[in-house]
C-alpha positions as CSV (number, residue, x, y, z in Angstrom):
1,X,0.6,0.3,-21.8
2,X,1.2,-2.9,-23.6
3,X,2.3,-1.1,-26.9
4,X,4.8,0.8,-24.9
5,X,8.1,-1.1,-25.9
6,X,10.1,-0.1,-22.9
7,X,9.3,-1.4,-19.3
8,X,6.9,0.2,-17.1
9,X,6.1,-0.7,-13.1
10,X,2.3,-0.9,-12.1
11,X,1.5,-0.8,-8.8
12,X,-2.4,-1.4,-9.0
13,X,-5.3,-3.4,-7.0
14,X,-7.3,-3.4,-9.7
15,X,-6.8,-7.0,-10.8
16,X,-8.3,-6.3,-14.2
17,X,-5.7,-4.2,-15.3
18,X,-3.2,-6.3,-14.2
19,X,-4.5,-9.0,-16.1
20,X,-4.5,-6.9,-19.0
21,X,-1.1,-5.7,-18.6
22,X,1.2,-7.7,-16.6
23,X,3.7,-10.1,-17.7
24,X,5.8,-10.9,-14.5
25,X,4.5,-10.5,-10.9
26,X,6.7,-9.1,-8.4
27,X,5.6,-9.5,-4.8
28,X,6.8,-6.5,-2.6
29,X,7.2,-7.4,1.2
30,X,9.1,-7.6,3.8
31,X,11.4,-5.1,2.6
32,X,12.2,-6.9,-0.4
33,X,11.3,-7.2,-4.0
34,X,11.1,-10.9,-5.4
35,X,9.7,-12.4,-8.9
36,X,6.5,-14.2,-8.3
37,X,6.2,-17.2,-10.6
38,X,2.4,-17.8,-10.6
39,X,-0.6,-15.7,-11.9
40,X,-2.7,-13.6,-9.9
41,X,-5.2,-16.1,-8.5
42,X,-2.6,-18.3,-7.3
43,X,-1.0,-15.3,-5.4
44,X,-4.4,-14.6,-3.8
45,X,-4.8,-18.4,-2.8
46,X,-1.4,-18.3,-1.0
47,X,-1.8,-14.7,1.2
48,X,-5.7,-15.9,2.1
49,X,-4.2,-19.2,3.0
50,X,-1.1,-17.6,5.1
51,X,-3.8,-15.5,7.1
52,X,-5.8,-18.1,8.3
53,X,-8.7,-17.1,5.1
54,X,-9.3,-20.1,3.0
55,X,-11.0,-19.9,0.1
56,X,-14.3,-21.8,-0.7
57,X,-15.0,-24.1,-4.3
58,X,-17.5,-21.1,-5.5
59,X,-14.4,-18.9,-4.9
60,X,-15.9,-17.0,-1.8
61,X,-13.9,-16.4,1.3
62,X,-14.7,-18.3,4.3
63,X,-15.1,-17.0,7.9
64,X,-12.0,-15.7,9.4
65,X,-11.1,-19.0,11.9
66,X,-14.8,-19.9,11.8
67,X,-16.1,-16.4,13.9
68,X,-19.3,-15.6,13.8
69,X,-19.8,-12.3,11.3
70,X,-19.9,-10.2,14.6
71,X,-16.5,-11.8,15.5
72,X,-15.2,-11.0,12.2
73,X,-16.5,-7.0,12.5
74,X,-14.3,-7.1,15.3
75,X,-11.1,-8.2,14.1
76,X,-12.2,-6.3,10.9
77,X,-12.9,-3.0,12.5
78,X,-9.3,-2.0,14.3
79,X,-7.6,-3.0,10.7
80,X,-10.1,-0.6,9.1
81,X,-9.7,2.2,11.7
82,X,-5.8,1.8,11.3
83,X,-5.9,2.0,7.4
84,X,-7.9,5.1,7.8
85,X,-5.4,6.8,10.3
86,X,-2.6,5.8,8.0
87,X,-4.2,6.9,5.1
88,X,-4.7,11.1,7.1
89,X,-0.9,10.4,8.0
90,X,-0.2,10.1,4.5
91,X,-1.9,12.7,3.8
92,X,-0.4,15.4,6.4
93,X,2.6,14.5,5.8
94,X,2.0,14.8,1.7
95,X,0.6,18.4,3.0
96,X,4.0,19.4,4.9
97,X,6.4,18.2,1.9
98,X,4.4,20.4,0.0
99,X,4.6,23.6,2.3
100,X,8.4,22.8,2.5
101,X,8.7,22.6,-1.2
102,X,7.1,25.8,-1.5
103,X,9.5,27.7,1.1
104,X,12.5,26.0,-0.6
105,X,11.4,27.6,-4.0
106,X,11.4,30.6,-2.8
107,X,13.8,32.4,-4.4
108,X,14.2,34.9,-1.1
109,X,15.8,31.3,0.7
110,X,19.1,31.9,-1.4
111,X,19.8,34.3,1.1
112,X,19.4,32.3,4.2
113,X,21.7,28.9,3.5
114,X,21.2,27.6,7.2
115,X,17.4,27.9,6.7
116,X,17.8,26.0,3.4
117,X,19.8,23.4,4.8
118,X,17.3,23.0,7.6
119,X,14.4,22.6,5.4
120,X,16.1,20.5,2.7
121,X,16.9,18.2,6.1
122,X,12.9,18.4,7.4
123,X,12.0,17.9,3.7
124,X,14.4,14.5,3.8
125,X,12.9,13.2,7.4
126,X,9.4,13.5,5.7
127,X,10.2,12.0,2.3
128,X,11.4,8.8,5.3
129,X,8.5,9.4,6.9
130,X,6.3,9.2,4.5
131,X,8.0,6.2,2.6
132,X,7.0,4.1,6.0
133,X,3.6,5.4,6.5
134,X,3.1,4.1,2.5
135,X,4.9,0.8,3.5
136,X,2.4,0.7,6.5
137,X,-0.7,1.5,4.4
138,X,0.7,-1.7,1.6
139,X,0.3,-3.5,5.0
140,X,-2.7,-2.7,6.5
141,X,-4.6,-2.9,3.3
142,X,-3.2,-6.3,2.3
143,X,-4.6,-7.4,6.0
144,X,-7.3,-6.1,5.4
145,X,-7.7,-7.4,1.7
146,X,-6.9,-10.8,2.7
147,X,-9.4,-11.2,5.9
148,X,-12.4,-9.5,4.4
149,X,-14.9,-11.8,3.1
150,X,-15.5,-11.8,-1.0
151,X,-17.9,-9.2,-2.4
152,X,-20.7,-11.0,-2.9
């Protein structure tokens, strides 16, 4: 990637390759796109600060708001069931753009243009909803990310 003298978007969470590989951060959110001036550590800082998780001197996540680790399961645990229903969303609706892909290239659909049109429509509503579902998974995992305590 780094030899590659055009520009190329990662989208990653594996902080070692972005370390590798990334000259500018951009921080997607809140339905925008911005430049991020700082490195990656500094961008971790801020979100565990902005969610209430403050990082300790040996670089290990404190409690969430001082809960006890059975408190914490519990906020934990809805966040973690969500990302998991998010995550089959994604994937059933991956599924149906495939099945309407596959009726639209059939070659047979030439001969129905109101059942193209209607799939080409249905294909469109999933491409939305699947663009959201993503946008809520980014969401959901960066909650999650940010109150789960360092891997120890």
């Amino acid at each position: 990637i780094n030899d590659f003298p055009g520009a190329v978007i990662l989208v990653s969470h594996d902080r070692h390759l972005l370390e590798a590989c990334a000259e500018r951060l951009w921080v997607v959110g809140g339905g925008t796109v911005k430049p991020y001036d700082g490195d990656l550590d500094q961008y971790r800082r801020e979100v565990l600060s902005k969610s209430n998780g403050r990082m300790t001197g040996d670089g290990k996540k404190e409690r969430i708001d001082g809960l006890a680790p059975a408190e914490e399961a519990a906020e934990l645990g809805p966040l973690r069931k969500r990302l998991k229903d998010v995550e089959a969303q994604v994937a059933k609706i991956e599924k149906d753009i495939a099945g309407v892909d596959k009726r639209l290239a059939d070659p047979k659909i030439e001969k129905f243009p109101n059942d193209a049109a209607r799939l080409n429509k249905q294909r469109g509503d999933l491409v939305d909803a699947l663009a959201q579902a993503e946008e809520e998974w980014i969401a959901v995992s960066a909650d999650l990310e940010a109150l789960a305590p360092a891997a120890e």
